[in-house]
C-alpha positions as CSV (number, residue, x, y, z in Angstrom):
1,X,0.0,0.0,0.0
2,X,1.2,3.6,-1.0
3,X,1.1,5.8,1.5
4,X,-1.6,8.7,1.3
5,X,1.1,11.8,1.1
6,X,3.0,10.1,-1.5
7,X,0.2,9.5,-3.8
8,X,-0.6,11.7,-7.3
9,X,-2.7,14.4,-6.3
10,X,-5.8,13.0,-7.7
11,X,-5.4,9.4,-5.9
12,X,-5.1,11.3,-2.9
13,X,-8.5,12.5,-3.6
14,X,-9.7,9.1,-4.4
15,X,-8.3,7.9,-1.0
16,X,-9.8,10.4,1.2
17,X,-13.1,9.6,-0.4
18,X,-13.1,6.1,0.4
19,X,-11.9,6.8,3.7
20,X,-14.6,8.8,4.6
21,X,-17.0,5.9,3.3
22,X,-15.3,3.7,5.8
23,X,-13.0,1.9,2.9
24,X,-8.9,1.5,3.5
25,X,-8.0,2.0,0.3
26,X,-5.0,0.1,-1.0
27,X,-4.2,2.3,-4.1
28,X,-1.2,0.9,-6.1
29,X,1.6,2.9,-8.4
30,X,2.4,1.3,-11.1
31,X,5.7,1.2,-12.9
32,X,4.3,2.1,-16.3
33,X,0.9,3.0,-17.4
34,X,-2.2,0.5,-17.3
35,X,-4.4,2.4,-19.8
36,X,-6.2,-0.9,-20.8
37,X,-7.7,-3.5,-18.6
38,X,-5.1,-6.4,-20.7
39,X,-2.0,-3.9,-19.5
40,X,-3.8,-3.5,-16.1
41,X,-4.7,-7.4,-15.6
42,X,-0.7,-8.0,-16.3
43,X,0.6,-5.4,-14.2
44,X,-1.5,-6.9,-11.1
45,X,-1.8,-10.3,-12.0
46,X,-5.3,-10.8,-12.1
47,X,-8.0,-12.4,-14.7
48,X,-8.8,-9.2,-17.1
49,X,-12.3,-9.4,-16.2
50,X,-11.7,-8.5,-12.9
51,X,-10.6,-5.0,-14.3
52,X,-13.3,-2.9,-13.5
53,X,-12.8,-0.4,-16.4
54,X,-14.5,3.3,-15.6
55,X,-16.2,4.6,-18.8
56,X,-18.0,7.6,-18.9
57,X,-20.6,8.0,-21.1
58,X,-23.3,10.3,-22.6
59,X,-27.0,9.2,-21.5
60,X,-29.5,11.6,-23.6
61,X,-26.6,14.1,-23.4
62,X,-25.6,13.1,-19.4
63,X,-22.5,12.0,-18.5
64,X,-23.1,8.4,-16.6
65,X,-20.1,6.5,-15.1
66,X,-20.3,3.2,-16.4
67,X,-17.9,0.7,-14.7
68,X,-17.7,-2.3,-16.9
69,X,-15.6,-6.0,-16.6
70,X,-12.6,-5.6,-19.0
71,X,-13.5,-9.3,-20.6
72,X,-16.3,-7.4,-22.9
73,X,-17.1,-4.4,-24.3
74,X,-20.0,-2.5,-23.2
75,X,-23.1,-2.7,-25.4
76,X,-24.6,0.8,-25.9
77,X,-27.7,-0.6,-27.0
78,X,-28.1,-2.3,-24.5
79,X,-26.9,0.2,-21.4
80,X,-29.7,2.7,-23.0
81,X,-32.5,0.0,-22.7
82,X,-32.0,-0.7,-19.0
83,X,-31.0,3.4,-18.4
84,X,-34.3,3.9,-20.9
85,X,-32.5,6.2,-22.7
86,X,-33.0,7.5,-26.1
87,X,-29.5,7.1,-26.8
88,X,-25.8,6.3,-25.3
89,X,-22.6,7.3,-26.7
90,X,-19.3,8.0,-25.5
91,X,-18.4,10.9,-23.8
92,X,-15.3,13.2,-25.8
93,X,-12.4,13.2,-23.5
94,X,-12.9,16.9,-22.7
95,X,-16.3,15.6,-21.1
96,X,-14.5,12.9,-19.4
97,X,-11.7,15.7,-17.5
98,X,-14.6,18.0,-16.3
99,X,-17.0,15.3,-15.4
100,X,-14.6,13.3,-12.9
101,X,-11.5,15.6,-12.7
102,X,-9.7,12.3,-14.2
103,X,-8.1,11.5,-17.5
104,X,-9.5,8.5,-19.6
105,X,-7.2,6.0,-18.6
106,X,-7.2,7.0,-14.4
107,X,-11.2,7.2,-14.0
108,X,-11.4,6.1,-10.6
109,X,-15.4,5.1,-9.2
110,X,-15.2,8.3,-6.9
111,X,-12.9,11.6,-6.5
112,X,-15.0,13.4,-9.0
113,X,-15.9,17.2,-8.2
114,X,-19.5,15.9,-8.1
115,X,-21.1,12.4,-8.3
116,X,-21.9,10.7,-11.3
117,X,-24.8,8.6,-12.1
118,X,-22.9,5.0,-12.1
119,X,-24.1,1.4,-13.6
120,X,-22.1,-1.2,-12.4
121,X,-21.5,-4.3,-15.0
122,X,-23.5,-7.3,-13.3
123,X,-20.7,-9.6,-14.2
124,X,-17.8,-7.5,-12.1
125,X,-20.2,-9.8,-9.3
126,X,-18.0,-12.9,-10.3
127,X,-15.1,-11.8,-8.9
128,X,-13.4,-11.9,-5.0
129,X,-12.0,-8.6,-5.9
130,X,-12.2,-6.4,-9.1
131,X,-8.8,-3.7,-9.5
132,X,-10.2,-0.5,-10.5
133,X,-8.2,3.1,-11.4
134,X,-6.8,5.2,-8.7
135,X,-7.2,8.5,-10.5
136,X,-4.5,8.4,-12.5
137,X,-3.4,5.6,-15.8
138,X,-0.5,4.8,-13.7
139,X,-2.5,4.0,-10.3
140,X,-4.9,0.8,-9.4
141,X,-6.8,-0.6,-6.7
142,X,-9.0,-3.3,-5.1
143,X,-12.2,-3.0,-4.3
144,X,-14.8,-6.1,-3.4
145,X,-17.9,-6.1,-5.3
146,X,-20.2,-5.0,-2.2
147,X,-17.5,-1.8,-1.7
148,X,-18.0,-1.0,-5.1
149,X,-21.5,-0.8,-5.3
150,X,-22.0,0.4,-1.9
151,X,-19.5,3.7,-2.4
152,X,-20.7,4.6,-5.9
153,X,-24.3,4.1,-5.2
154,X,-24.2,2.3,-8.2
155,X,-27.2,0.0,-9.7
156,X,-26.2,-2.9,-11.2
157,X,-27.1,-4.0,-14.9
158,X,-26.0,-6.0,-17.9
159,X,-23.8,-3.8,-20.4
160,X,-23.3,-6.9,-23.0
């Protein structure tokens, strides 16, 4: 575990956010970049579906957080049936850096300036522990299934 006061600037937002939801979070630097969950699942040596990859996206022209199992893509069809949305897309990365404060690549589930509406892939359920970003591409860290749902206030569908 990294401590707090060494951590980017934007995981040590992330950490005080699950500390004051009663989480000790473990967030992890990496030595290079985990921009993708196969780089990520690697890097930490875990199956790639437990990557919990953070996408946001545009519902009807909201940004949603979206945090999906890195063994499939999201299905945008799909996500808009169960969100009964006209349409989802994906959100420019300008969208993405004033929605969470994070780069694509480092969306943590929490840290952003305000919360985000967030779906949480049913299958991420499978899974002892799913790795998640720490705020920046270059940080990671566990979270169990209950922890996730519980700090996002996330609702739980199928995105495939």
């Amino acid at each position: 575990m990294t401590a707090p006061e060494t951590l980017p600037p934007r995981s040590r937002i992330v950490h005080d956010r699950l500390a004051e939801a009663g989480i000790e979070a473990r967030i992890v630097i990496l030595p290079d970049s985990a921009r993708t969950a196969a780089l990520a699942a690697v890097a930490i040596g875990c199956p790639v579906g437990a990557i919990a990859n953070s996408l946001v996206l545009l519902a009807d022209d909201r940004p949603i957080l979206v945090m999906t199992s890195g063994a499939h893509r999201v299905d945008l069809a799909v996500l808009a049936g169960h969100l009964g949305a006209e349409a989802v897309t994906m959100a420019p990365p300008a969208v993405v850096r004033e929605s969470t404060g994070q780069v694509i690549g480092g969306v943590a589930p929490v840290g952003h300036p305000a919360p985000l509406p967030t779906y949480i892939d049913e299958d991420l359920r499978g899974f002892d522990e799913v790795w998640t970003a720490g705020g920046t591409p270059e940080t990671v860290m566990p979270l169990t299934f209950a922890q996730l749902v519980a700090v996002t206030r996330g609702r739980v569908v199928r995105v495939a």
